[in-house]
MDAnalysis code that builds the backbone (N, CA, C; Angstrom):
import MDAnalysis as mda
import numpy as np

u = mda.Universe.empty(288, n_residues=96, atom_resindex=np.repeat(np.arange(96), 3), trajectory=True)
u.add_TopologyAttr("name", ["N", "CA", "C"] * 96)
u.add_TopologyAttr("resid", np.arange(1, 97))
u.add_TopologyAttr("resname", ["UNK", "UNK", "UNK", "UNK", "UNK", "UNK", "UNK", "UNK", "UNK", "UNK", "UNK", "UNK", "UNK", "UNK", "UNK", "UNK", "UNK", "UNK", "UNK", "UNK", "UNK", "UNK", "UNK", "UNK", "UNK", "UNK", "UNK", "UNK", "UNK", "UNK", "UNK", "UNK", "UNK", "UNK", "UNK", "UNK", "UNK", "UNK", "UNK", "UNK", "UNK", "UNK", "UNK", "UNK", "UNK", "UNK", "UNK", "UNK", "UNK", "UNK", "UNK", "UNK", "UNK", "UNK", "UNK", "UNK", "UNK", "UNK", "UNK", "UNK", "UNK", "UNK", "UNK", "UNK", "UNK", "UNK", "UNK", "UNK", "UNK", "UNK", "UNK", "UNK", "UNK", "UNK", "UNK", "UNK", "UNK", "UNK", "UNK", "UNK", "UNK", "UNK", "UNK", "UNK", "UNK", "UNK", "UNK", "UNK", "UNK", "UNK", "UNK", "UNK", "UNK", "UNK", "UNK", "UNK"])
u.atoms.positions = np.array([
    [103.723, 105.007, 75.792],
    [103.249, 105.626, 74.558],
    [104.425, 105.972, 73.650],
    [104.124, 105.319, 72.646],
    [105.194, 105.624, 71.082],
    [105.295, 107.558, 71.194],
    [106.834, 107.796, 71.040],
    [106.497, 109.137, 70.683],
    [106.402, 109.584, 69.481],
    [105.530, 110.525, 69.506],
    [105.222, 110.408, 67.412],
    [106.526, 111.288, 66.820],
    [106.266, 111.522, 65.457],
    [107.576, 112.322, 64.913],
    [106.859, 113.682, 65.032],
    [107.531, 114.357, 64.538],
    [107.543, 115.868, 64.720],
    [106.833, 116.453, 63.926],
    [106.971, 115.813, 62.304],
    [106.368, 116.450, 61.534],
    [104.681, 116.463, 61.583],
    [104.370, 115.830, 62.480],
    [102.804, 115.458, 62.374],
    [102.516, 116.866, 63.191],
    [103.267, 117.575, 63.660],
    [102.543, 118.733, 64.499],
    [103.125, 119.961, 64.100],
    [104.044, 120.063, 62.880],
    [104.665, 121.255, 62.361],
    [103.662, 121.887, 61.510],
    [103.137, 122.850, 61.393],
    [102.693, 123.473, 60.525],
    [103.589, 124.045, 59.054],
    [104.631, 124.613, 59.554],
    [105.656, 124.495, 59.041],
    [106.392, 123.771, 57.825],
    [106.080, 122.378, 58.041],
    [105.963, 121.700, 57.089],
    [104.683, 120.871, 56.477],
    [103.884, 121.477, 56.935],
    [102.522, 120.954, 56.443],
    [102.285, 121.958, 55.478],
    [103.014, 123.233, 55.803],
    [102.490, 124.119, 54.478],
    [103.755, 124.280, 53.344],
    [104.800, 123.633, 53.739],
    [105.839, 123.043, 52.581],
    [105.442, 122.322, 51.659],
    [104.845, 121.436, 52.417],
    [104.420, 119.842, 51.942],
    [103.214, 120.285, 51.080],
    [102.389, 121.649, 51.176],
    [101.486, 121.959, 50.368],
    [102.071, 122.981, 48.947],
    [103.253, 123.505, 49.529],
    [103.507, 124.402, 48.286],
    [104.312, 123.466, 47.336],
    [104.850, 122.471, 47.669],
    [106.207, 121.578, 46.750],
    [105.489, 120.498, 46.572],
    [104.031, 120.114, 46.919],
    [103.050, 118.836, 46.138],
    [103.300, 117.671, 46.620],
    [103.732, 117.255, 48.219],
    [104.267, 116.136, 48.608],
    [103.120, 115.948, 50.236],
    [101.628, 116.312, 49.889],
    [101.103, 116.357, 50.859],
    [100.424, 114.780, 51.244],
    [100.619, 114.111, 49.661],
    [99.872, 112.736, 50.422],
    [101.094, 111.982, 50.684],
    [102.279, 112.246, 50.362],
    [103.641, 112.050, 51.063],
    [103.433, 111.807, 52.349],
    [103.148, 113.127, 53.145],
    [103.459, 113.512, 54.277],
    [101.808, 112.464, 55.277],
    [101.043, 112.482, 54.531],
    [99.965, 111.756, 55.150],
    [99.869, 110.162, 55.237],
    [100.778, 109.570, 54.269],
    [100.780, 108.143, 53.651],
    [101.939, 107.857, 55.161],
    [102.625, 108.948, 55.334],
    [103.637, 108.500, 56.741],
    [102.426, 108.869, 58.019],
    [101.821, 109.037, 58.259],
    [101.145, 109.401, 59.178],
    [99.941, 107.964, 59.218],
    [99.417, 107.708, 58.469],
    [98.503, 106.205, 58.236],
    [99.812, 105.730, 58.749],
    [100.817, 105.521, 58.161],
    [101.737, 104.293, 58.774],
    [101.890, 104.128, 60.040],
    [102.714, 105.545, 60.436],
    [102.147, 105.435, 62.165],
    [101.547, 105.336, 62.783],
    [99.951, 105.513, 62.520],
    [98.996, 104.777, 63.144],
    [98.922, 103.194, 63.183],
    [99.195, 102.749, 61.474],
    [98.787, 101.452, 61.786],
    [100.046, 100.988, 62.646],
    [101.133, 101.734, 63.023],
    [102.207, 100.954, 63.893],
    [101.679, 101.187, 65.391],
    [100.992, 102.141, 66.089],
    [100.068, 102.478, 67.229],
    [98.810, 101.127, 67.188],
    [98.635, 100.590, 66.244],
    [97.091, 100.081, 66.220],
    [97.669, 98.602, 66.040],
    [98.546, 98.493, 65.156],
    [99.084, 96.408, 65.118],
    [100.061, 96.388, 65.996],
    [100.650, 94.645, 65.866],
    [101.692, 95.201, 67.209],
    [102.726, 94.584, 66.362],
    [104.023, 94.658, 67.205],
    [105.127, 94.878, 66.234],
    [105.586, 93.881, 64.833],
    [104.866, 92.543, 65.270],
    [105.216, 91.292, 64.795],
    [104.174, 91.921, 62.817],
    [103.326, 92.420, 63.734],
    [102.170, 92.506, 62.210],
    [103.005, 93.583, 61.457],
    [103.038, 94.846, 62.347],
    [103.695, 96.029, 61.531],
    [104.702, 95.482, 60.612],
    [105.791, 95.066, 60.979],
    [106.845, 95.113, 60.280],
    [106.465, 93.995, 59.131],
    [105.289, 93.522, 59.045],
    [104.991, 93.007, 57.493],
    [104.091, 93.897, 56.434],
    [104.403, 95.488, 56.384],
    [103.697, 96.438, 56.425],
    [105.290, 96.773, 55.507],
    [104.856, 96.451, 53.991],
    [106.132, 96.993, 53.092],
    [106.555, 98.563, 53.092],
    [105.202, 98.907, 52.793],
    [104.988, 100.539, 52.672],
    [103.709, 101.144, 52.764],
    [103.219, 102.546, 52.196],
    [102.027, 102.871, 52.583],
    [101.763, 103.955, 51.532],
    [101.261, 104.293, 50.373],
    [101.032, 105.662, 49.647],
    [99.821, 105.497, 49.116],
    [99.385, 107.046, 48.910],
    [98.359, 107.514, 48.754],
    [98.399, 108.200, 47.358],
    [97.656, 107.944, 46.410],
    [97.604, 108.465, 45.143],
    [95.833, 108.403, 44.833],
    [95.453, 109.834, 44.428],
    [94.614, 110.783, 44.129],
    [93.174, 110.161, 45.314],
    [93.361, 110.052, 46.754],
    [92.485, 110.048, 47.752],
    [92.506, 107.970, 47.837],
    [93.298, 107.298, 47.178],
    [93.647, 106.232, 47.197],
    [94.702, 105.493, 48.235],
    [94.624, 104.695, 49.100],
    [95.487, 104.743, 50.220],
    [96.047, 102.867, 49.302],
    [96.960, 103.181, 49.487],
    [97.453, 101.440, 49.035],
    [98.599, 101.155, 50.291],
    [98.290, 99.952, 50.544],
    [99.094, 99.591, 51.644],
    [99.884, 97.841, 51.115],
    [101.433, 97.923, 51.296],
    [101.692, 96.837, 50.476],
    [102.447, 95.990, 51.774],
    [101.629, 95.010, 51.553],
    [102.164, 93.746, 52.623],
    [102.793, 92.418, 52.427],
    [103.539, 92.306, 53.025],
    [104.741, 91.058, 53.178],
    [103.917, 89.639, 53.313],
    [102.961, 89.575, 54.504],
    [102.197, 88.561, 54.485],
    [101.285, 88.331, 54.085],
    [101.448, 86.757, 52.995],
    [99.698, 86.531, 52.665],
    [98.513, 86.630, 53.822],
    [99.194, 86.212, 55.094],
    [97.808, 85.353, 55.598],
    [97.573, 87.570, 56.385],
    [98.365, 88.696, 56.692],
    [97.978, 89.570, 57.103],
    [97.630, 90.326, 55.854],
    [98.009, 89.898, 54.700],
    [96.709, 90.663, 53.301],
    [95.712, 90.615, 53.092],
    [95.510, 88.594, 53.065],
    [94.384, 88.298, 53.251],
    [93.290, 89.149, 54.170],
    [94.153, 89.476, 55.603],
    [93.198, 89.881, 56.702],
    [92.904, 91.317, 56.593],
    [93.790, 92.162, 55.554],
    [93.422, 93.834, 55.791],
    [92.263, 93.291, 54.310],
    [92.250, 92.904, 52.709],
    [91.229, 92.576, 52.355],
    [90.052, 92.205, 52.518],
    [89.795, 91.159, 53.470],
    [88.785, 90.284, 54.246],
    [87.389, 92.105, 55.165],
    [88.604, 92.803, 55.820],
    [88.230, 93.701, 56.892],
    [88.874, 95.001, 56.013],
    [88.136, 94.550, 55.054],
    [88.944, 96.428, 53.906],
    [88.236, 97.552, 54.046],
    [86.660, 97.141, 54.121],
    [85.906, 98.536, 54.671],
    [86.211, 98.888, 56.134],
    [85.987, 97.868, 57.099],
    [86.733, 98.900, 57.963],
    [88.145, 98.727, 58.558],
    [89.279, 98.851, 57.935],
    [89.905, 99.437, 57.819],
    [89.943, 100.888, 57.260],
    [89.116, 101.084, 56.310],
    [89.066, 102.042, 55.156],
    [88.101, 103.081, 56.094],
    [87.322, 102.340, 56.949],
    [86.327, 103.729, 57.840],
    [87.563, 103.882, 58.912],
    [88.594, 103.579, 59.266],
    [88.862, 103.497, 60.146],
    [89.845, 104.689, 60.181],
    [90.175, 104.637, 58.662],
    [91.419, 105.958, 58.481],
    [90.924, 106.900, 58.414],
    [89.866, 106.841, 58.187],
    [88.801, 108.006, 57.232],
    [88.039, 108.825, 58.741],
    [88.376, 107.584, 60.029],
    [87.593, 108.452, 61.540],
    [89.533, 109.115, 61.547],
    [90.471, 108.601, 61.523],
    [91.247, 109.277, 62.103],
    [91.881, 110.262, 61.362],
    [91.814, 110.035, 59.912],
    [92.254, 111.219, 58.959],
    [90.845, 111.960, 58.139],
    [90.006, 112.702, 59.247],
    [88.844, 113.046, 58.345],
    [89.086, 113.970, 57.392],
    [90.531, 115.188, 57.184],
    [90.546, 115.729, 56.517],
    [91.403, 114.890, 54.923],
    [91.543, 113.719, 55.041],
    [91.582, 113.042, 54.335],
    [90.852, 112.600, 52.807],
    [89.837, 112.271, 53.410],
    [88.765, 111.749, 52.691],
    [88.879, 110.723, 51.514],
    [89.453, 109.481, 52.181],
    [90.262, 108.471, 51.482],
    [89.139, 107.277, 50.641],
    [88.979, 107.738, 49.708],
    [87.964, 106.964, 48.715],
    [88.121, 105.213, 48.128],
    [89.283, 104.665, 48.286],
    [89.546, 103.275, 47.996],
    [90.483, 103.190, 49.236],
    [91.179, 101.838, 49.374],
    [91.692, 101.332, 50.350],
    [92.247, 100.108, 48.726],
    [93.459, 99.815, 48.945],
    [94.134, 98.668, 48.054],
    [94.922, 98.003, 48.944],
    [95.035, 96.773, 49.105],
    [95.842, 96.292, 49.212],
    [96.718, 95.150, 48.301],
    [97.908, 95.443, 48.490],
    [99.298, 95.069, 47.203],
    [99.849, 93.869, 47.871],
])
């Protein structure tokens, strides 16, 4: 088992990350680490980046043929964040 980072269990900085406005910051890294728990390494690392703007998750990928495949399977992907980040409540899914 991957060990996760730290910040996913600090409160500490979860309530930083709420007073200084960098909370879908801190969540757009947390989707990433999942999808690095959930693809395996060859897919991840065609996984440019990951941010979230106003309940919008955009995920920007290196490969056509693994864009094609998060587009193709965009709703669930999109239920998929939404079971593991329910306090989320992630309304589009983009992929770039």
């Amino acid at each position: 088992m991957k060990k996760k980072r730290e910040y996913q269990s600090s409160e500490l900085v979860k309530s930083f990350a709420r007073i200084y406005g960098f909370e879908d910051k801190l969540l757009a890294f947390e989707v990433k680490d999942f999808l690095h728990d959930y693809l395996n390494d060859a897919l991840f690392n065609e996984i440019q980046s990951v941010n979230l703007s106003k309940k919008i998750l955009e995920i920007k990928i290196k490969s056509p043929l693994l864009k094609n495949d998060f587009r193709m399977r965009k709703t669930f992907f999109l239920n998929k964040f939404n079971e593991q980040f329910p306090e989320a409540d992630f309304t589009d899914l983009q992929i770039l």
